[in-house]
N, C-alpha and C positions, 0 to 999 in steps of 0.2 A: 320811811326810809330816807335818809339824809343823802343830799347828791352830791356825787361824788367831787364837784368841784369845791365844797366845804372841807375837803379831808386836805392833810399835810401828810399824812401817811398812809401810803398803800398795805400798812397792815390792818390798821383799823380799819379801813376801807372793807377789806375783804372779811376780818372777821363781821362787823355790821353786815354786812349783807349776807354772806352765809347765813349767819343768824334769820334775818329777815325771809331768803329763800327756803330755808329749814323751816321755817313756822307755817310757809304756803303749800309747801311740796313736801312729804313725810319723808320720800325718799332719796329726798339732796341731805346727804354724807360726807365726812370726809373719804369715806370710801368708795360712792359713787364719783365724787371728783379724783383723787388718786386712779379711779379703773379709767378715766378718760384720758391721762398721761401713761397708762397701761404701766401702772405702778402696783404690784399685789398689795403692799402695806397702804392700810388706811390713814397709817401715823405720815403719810409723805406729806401728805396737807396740813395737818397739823404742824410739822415742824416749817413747812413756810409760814404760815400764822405766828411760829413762835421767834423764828426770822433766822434761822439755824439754815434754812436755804434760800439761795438766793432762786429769782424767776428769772427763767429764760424768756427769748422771745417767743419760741413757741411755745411755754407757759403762760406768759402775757398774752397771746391769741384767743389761747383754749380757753382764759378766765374771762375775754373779755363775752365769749360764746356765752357760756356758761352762765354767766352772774347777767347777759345781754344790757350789754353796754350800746348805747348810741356810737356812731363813729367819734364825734366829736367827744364824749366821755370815756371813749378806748384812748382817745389820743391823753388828753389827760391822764388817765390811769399809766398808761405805759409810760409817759415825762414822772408822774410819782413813782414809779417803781426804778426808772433810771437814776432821779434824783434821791432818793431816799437808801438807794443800794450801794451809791458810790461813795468810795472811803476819802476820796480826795475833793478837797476844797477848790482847786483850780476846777475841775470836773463839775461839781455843782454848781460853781458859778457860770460854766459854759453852756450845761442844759438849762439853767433857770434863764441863762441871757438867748441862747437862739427859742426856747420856748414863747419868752416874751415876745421876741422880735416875731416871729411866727404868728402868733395872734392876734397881733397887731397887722399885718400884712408883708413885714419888710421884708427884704433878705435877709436870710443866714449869715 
């Protein structure tokens, strides 16, 4: 399983590791993850994988539960899923520039 700081997209990301946790655990689903957003339809997860929805933040929590993310790979993931979600180019540039600045230690 490739870590997650190799991805540019939080879709790939999540379908890779579904994948990955589907082949450990028989019972990781799109449907056991939809019943965790207390979604009936199985297809709820699918259509984020297919990017027909966007993740919230408490989406973004639940997956990071779920897929068991490190803090510091939650925070990555949730900057991919900001930056990869948002349609505006001033916006990208604002989460790729305070992300950087962030890991780096600076201020915002």
């Amino acid at each position: 399983m490739k870590s997650v700081f190799l991805y540019d997209s939080h879709i790939e990301f999540l379908s890779d590791r579904y994948n990955y946790f589907k082949s450990i655990y028989p019972y990781f689903s799109h449907r056991f993850i939809s019943n965790k957003w207390g979604k009936k339809s199985s297809s709820f997860f699918y259509h984020i994988l297919k990017g027909d929805i966007k993740i919230s933040d408490e989406m973004i929590d639940t997956l990071c539960l779920l897929f068991k993310l490190e803090p510091v790979e939650a925070r990555f993931f949730t900057f991919l899923v900001y930056y990869n979600q948002s349609d505006s180019v001033h916006i990208k540039s604002y989460y790729l520039e305070n992300e950087l600045k962030q890991m780096r230690g600076e201020k915002a």
